[in-house]
PDB file of N, CA, C, O and CB in Angstrom:
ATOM      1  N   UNK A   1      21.430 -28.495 -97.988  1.00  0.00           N
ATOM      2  CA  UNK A   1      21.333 -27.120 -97.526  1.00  0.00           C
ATOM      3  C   UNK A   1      22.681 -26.637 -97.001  1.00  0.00           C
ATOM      4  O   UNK A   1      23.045 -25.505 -97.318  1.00  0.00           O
ATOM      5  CB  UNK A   1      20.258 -26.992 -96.440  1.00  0.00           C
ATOM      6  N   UNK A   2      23.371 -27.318 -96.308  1.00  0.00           N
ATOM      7  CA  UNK A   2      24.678 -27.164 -95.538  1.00  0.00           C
ATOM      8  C   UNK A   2      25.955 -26.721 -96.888  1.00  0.00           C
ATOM      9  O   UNK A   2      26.794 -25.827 -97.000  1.00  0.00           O
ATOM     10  CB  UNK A   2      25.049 -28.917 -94.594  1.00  0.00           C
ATOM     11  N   UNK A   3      25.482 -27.998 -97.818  1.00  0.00           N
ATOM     12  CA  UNK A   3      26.406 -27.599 -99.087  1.00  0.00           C
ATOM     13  C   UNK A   3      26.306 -25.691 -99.528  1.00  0.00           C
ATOM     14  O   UNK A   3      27.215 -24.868 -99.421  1.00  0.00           O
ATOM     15  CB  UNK A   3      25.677 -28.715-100.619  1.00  0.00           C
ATOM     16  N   UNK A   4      25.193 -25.516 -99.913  1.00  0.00           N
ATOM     17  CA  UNK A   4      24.562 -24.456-100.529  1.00  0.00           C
ATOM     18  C   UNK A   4      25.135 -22.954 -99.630  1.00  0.00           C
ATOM     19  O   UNK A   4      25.311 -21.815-100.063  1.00  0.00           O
ATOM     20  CB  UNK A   4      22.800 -24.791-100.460  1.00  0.00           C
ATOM     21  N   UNK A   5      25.317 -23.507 -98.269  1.00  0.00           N
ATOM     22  CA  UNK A   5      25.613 -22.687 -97.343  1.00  0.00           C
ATOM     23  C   UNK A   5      27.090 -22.225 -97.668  1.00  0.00           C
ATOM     24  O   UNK A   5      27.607 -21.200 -98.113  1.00  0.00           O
ATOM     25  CB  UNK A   5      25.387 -23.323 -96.015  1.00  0.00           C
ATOM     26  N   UNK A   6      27.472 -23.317 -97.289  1.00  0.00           N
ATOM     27  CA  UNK A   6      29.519 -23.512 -97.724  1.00  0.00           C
ATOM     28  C   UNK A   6      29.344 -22.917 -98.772  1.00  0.00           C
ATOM     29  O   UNK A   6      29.745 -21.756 -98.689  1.00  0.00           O
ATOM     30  CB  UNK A   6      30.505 -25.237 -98.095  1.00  0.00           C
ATOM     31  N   UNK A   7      28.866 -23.214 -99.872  1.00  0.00           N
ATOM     32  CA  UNK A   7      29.213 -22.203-101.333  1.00  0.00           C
ATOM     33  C   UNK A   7      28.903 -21.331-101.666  1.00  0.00           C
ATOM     34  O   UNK A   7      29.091 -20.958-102.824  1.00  0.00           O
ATOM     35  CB  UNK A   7      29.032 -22.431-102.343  1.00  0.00           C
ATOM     36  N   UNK A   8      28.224 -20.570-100.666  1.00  0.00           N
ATOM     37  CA  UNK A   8      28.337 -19.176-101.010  1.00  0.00           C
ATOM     38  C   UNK A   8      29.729 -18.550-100.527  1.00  0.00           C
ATOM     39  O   UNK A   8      30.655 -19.084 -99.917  1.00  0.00           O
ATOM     40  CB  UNK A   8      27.132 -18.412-100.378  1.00  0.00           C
ATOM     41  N   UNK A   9      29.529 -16.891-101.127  1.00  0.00           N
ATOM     42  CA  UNK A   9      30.931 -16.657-100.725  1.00  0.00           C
ATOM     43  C   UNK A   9      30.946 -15.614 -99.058  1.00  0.00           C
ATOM     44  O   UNK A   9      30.074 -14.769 -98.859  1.00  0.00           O
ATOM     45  CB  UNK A   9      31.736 -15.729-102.248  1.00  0.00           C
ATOM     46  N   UNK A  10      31.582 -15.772 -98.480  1.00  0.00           N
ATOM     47  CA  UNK A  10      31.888 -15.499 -96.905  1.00  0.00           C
ATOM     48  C   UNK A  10      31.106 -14.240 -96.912  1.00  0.00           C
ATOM     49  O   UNK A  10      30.029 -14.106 -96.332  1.00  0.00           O
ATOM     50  CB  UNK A  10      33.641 -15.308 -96.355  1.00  0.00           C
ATOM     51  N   UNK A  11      31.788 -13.207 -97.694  1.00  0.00           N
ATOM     52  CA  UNK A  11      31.138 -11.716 -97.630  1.00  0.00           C
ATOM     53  C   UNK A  11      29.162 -11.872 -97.668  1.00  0.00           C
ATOM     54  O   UNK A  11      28.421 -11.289 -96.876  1.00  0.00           O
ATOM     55  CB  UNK A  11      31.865 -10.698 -99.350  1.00  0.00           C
ATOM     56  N   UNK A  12      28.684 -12.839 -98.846  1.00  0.00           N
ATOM     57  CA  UNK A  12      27.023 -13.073 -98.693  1.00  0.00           C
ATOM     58  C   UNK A  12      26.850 -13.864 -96.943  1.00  0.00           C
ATOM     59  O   UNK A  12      25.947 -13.327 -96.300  1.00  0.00           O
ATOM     60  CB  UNK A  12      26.341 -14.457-100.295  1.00  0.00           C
ATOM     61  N   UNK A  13      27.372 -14.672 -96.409  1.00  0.00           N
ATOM     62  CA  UNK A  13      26.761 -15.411 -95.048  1.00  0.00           C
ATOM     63  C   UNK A  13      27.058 -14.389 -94.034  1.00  0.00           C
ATOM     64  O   UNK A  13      26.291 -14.414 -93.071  1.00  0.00           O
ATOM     65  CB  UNK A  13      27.501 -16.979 -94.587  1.00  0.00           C
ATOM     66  N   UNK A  14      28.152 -13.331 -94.007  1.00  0.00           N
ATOM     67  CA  UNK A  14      28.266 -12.598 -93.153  1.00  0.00           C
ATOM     68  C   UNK A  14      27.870 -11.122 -93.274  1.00  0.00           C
ATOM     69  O   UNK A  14      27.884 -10.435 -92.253  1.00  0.00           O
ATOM     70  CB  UNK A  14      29.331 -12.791 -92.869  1.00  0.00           C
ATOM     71  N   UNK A  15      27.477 -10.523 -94.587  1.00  0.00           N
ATOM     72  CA  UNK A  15      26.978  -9.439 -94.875  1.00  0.00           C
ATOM     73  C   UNK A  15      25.411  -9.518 -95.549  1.00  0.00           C
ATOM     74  O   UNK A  15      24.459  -8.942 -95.024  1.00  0.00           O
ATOM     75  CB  UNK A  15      27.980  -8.848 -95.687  1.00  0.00           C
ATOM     76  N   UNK A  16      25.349  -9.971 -96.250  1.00  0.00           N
ATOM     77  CA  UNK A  16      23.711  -9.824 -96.688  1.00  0.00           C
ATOM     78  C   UNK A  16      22.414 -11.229 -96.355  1.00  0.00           C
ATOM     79  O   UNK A  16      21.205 -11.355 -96.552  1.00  0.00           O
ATOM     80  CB  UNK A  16      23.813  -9.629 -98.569  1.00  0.00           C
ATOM     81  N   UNK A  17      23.292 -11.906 -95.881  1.00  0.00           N
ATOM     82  CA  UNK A  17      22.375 -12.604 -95.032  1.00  0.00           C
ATOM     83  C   UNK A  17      21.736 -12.142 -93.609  1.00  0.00           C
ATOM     84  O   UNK A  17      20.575 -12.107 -93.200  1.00  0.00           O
ATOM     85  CB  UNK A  17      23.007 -13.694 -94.812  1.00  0.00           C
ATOM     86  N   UNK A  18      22.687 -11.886 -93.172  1.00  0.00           N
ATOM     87  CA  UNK A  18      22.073 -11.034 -91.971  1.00  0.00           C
ATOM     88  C   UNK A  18      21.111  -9.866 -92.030  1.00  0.00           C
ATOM     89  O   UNK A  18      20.119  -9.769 -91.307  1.00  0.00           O
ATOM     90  CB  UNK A  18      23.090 -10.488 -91.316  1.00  0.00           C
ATOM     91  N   UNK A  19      21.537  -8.853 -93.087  1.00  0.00           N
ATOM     92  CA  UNK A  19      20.833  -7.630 -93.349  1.00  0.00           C
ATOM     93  C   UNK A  19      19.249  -8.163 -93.718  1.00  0.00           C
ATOM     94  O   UNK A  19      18.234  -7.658 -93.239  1.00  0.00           O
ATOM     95  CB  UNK A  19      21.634  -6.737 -94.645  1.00  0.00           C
ATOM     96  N   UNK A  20      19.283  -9.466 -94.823  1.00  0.00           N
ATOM     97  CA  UNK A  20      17.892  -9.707 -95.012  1.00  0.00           C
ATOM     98  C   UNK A  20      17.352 -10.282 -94.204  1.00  0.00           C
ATOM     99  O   UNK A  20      16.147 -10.334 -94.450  1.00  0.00           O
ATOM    100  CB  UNK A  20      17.571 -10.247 -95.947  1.00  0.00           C
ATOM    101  N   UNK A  21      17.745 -10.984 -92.928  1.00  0.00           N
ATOM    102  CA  UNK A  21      17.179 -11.529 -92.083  1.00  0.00           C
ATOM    103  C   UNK A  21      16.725 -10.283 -91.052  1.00  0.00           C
ATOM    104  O   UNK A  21      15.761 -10.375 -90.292  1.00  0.00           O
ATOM    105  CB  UNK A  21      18.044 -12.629 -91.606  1.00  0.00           C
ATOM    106  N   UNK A  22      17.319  -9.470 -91.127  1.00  0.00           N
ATOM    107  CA  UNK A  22      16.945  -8.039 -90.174  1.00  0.00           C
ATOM    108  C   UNK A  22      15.355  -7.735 -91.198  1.00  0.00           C
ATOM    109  O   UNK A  22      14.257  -8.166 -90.848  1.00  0.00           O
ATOM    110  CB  UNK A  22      18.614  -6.284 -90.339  1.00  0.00           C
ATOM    111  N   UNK A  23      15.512  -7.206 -92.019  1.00  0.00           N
ATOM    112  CA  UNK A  23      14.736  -6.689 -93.193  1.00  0.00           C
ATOM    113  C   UNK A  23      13.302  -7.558 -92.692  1.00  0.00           C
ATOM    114  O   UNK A  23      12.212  -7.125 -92.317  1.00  0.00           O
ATOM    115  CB  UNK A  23      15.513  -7.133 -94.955  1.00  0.00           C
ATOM    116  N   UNK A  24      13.717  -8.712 -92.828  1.00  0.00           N
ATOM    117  CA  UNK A  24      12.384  -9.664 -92.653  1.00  0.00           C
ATOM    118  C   UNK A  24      11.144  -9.721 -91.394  1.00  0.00           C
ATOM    119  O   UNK A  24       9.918  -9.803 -91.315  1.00  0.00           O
ATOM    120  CB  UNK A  24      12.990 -11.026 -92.589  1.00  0.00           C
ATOM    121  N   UNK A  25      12.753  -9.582 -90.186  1.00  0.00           N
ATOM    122  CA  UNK A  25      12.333  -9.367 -89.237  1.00  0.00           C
ATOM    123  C   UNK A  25      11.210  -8.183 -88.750  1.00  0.00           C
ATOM    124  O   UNK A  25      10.089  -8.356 -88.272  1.00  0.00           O
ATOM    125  CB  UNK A  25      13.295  -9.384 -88.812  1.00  0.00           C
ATOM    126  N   UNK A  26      11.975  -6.838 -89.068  1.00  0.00           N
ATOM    127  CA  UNK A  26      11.230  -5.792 -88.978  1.00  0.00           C
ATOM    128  C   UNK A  26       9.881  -5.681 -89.951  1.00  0.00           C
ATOM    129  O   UNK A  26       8.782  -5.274 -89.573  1.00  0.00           O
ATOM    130  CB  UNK A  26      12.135  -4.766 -89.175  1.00  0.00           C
ATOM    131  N   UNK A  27      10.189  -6.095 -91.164  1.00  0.00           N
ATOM    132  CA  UNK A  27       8.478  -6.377 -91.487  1.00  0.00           C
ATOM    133  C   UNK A  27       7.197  -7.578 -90.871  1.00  0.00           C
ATOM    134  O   UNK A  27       5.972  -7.696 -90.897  1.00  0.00           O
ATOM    135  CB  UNK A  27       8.527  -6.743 -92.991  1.00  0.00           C
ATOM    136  N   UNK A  28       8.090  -8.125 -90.476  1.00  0.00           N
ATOM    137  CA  UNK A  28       7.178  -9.172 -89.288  1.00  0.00           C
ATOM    138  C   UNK A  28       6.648  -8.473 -88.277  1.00  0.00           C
ATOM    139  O   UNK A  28       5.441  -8.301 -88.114  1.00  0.00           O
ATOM    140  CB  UNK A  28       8.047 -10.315 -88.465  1.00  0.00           C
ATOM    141  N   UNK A  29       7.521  -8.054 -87.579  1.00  0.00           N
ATOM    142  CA  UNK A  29       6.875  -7.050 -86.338  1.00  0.00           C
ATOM    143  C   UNK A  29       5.994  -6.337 -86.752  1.00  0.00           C
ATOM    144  O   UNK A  29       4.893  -6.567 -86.252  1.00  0.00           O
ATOM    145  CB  UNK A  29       7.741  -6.072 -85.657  1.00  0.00           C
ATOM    146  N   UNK A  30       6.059  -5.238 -87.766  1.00  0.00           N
ATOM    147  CA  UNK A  30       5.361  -4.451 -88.255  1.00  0.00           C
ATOM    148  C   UNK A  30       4.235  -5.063 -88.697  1.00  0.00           C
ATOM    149  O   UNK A  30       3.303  -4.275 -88.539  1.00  0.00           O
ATOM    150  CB  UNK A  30       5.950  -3.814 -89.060  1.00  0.00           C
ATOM    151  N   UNK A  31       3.936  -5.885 -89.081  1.00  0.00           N
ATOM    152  CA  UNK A  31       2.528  -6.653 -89.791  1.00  0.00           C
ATOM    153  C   UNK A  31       1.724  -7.022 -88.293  1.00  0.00           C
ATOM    154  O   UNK A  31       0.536  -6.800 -88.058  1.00  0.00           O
ATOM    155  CB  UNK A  31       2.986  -8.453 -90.947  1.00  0.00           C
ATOM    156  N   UNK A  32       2.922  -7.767 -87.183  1.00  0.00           N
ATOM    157  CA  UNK A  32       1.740  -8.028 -85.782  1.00  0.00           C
ATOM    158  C   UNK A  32       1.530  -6.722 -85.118  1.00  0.00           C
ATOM    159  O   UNK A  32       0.561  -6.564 -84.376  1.00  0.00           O
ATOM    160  CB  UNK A  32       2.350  -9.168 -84.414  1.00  0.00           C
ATOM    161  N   UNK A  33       2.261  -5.914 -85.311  1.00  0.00           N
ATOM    162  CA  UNK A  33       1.751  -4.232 -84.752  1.00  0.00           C
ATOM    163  C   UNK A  33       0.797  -4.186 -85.296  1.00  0.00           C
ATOM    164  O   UNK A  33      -0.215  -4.238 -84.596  1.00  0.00           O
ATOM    165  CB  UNK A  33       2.526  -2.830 -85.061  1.00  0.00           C
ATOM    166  N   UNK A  34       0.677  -4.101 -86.362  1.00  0.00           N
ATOM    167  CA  UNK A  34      -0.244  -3.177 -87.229  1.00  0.00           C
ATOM    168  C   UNK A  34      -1.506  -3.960 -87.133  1.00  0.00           C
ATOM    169  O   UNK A  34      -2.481  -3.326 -87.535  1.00  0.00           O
ATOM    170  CB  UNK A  34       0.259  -2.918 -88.875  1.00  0.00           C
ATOM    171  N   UNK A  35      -1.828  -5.513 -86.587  1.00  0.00           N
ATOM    172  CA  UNK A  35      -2.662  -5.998 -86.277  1.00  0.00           C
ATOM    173  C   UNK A  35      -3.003  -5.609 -85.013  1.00  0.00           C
ATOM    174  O   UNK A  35      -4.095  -5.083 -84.800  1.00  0.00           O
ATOM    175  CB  UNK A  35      -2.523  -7.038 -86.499  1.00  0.00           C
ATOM    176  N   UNK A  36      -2.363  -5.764 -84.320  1.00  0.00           N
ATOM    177  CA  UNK A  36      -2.641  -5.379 -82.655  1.00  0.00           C
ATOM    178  C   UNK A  36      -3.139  -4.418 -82.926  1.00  0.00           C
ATOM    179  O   UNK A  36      -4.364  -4.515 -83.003  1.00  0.00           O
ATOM    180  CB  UNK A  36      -1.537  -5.152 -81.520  1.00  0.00           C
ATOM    181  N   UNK A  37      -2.588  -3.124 -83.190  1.00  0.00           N
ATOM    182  CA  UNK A  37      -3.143  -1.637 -82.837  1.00  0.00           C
ATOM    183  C   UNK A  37      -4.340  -1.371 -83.845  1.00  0.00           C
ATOM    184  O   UNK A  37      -4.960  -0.315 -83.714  1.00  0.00           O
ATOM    185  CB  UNK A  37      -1.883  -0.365 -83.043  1.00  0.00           C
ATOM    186  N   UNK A  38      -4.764  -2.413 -85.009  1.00  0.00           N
ATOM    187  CA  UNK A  38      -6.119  -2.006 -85.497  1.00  0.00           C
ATOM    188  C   UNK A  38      -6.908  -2.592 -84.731  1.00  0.00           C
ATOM    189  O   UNK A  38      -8.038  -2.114 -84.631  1.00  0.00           O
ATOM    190  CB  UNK A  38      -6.478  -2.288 -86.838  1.00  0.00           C
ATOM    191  N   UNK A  39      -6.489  -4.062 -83.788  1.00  0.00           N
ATOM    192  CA  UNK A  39      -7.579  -4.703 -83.304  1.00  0.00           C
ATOM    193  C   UNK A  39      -8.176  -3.690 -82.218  1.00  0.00           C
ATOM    194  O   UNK A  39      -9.366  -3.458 -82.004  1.00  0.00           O
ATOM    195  CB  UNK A  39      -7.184  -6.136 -82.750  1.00  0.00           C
ATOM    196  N   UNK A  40      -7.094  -3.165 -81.610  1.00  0.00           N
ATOM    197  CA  UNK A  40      -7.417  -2.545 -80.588  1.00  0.00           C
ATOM    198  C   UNK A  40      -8.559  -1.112 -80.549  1.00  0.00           C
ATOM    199  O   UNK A  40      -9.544  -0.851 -79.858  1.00  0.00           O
ATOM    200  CB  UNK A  40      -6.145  -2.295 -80.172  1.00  0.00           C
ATOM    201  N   UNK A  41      -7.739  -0.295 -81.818  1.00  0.00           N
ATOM    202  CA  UNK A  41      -8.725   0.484 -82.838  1.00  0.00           C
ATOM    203  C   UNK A  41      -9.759   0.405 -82.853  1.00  0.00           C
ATOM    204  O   UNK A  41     -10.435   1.418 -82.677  1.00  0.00           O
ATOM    205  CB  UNK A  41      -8.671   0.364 -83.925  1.00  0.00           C
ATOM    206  N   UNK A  42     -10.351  -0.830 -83.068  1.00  0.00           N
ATOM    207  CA  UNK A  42     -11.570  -1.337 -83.657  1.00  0.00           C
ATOM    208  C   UNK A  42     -12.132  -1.423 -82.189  1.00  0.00           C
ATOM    209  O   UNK A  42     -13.105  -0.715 -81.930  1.00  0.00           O
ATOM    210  CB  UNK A  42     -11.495  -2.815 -84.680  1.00  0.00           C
ATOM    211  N   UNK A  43     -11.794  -1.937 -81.561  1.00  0.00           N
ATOM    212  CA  UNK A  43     -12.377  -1.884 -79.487  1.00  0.00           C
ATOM    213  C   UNK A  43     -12.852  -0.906 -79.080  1.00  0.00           C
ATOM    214  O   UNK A  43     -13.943  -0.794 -78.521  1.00  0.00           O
ATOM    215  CB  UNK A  43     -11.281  -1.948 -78.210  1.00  0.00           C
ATOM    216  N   UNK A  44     -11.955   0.047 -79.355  1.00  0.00           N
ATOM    217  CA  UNK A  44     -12.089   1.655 -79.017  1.00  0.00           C
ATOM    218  C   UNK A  44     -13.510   2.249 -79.555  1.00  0.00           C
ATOM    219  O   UNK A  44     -14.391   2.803 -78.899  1.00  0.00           O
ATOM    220  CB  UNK A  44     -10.776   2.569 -79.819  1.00  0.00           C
ATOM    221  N   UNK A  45     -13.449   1.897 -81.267  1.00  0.00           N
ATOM    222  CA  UNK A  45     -14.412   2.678 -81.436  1.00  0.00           C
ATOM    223  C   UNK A  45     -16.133   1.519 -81.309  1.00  0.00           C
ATOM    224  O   UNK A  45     -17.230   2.073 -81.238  1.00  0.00           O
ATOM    225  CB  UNK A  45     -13.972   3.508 -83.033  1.00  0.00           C
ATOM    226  N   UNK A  46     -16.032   0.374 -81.308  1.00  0.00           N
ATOM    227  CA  UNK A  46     -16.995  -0.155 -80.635  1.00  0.00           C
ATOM    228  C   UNK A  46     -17.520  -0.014 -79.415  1.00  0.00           C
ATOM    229  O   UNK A  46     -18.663  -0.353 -79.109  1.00  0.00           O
ATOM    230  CB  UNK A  46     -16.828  -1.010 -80.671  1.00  0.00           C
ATOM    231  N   UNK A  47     -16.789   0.436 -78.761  1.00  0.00           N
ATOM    232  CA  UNK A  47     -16.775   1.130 -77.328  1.00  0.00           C
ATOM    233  C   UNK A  47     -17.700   2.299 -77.372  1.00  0.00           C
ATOM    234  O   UNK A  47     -18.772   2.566 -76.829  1.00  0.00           O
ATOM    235  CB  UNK A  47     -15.274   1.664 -76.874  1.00  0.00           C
ATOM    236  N   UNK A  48     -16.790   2.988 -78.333  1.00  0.00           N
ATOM    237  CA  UNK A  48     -17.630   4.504 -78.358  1.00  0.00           C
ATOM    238  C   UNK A  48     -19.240   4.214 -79.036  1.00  0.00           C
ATOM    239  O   UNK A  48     -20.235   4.323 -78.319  1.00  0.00           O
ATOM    240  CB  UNK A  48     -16.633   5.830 -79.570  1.00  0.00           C
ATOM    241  N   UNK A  49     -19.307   3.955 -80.036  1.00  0.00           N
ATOM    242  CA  UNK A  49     -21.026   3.685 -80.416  1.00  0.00           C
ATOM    243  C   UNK A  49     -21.709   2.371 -79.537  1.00  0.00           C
ATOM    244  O   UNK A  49     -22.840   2.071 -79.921  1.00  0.00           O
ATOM    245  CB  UNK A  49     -21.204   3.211 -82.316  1.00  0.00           C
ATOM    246  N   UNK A  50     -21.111   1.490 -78.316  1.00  0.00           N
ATOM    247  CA  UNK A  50     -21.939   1.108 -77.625  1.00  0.00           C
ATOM    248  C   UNK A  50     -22.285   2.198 -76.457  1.00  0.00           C
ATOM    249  O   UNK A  50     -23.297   2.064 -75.768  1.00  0.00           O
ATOM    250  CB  UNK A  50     -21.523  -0.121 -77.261  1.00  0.00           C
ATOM    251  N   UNK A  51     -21.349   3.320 -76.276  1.00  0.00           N
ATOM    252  CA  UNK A  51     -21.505   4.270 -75.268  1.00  0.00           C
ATOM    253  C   UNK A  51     -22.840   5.683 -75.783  1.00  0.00           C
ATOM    254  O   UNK A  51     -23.509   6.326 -74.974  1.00  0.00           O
ATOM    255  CB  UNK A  51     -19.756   4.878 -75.029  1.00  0.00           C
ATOM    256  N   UNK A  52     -22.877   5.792 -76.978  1.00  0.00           N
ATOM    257  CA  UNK A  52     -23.314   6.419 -77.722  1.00  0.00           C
ATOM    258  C   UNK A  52     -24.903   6.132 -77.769  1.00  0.00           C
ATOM    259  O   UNK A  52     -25.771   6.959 -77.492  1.00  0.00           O
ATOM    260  CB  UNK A  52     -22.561   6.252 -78.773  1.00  0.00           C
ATOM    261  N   UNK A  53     -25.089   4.932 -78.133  1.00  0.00           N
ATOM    262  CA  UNK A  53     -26.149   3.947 -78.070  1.00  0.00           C
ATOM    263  C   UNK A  53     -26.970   4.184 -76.881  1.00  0.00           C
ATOM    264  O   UNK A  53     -28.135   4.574 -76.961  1.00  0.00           O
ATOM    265  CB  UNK A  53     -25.615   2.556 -78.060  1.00  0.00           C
ATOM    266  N   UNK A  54     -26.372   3.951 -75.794  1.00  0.00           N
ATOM    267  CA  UNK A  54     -26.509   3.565 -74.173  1.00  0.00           C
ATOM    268  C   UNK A  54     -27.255   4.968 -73.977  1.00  0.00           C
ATOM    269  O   UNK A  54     -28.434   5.155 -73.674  1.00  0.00           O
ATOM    270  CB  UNK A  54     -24.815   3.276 -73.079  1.00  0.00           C
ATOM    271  N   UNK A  55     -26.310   5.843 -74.216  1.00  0.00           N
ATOM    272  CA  UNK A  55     -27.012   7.759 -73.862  1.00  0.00           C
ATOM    273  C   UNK A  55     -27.785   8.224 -74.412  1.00  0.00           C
ATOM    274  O   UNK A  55     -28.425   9.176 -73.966  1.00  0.00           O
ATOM    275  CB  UNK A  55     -26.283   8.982 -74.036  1.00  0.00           C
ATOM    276  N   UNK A  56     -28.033   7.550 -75.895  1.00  0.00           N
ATOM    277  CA  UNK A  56     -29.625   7.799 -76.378  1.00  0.00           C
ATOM    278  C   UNK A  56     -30.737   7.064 -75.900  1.00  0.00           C
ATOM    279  O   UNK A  56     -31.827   7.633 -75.849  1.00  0.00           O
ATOM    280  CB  UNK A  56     -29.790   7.581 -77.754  1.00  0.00           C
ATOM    281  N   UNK A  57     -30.621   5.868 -75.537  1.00  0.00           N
ATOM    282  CA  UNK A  57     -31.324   4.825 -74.843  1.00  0.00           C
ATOM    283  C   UNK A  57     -31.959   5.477 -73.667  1.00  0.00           C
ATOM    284  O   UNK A  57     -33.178   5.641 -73.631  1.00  0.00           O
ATOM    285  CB  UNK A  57     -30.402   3.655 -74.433  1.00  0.00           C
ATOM    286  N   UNK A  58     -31.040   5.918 -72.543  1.00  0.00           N
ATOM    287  CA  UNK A  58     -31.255   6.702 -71.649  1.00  0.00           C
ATOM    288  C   UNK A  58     -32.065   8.016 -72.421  1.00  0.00           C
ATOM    289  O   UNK A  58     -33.270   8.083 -72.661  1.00  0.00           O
ATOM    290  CB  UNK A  58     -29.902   6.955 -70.930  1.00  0.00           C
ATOM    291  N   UNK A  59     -31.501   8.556 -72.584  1.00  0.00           N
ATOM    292  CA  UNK A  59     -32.663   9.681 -73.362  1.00  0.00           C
ATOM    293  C   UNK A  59     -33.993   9.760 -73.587  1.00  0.00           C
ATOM    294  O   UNK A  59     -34.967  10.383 -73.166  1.00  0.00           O
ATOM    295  CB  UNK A  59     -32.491   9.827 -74.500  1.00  0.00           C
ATOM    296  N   UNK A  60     -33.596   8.529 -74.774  1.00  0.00           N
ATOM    297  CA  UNK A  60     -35.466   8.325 -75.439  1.00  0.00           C
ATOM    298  C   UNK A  60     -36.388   7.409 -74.123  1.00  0.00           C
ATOM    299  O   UNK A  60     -37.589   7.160 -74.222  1.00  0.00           O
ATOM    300  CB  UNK A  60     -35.519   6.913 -77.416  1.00  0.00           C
ATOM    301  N   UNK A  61     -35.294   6.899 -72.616  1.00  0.00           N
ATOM    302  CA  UNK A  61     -36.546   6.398 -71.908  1.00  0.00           C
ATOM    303  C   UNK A  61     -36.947   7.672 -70.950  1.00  0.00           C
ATOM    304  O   UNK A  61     -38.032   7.655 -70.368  1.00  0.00           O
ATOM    305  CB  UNK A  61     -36.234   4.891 -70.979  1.00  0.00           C
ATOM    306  N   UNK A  62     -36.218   8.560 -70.832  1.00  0.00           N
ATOM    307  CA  UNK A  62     -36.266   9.515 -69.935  1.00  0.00           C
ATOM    308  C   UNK A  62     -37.455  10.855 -70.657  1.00  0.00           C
ATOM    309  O   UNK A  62     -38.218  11.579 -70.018  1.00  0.00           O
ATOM    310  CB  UNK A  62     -34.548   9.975 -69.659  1.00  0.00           C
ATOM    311  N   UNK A  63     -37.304  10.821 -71.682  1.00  0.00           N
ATOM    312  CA  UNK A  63     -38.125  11.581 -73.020  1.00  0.00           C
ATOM    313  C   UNK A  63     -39.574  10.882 -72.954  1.00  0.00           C
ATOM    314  O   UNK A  63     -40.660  11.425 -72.753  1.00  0.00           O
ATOM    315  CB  UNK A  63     -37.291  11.229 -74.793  1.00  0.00           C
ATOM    316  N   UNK A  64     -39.179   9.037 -73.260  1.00  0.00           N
ATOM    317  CA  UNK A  64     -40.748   8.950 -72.677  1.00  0.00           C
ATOM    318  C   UNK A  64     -41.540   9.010 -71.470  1.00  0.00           C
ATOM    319  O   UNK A  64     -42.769   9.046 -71.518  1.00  0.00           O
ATOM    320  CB  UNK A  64     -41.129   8.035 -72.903  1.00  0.00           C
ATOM    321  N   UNK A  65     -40.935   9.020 -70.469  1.00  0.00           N
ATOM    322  CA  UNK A  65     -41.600   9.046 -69.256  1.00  0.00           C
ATOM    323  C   UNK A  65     -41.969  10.441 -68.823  1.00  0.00           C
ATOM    324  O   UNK A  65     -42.919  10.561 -68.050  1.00  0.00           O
ATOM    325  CB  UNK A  65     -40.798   8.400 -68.266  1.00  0.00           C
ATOM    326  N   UNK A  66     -41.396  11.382 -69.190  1.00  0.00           N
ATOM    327  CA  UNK A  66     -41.846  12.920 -69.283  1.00  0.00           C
ATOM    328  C   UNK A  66     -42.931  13.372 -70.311  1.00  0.00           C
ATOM    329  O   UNK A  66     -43.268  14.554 -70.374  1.00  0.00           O
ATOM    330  CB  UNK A  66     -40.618  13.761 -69.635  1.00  0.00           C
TER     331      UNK A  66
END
C-alpha cells in the first residue's frame, strides 16, 4: 500500500485525494442525517396518531356515558 502511495504523482496525494476524501465525507454525514431526522420524523408523527387516538378514546367514552 505504502508503495502504491509513493507512486502516485504528488499533485493526486495532495490534490484529489483529499477532495475525494471530503466528497466521501460529506455523503456520510448526509446518509446519518438523513437517518436521524427520518427517525425522528417518524416519532413525531407516531406521536401525533397516538394523540389523535387518545382524543377520540376520550370522546367515544364521554359520548357513551351521556
Amino acid at each position: 500500500m505504502a508503495e502504491i502511495w509513493k507512486s502516485l504523482p504528488s499533485w493526486v496525494r495532495n490534490i484529489v485525494v483529499p477532495i475525494l476524501v471530503l466528497i466521501i465525507a460529506f455523503n456520510v454525514l448526509g446518509i446519518v442525517f438523513s437517518v436521524i431526522s427520518s427517525l425522528v420524523w417518524f416519532a413525531v408523527k407516531a406521536l401525533v396518531v397516538v394523540g389523535i387516538a387518545a382524543g377520540v378514546v376520550i370522546l367515544v367514552k364521554r359520548a357513551a356515558k351521556g
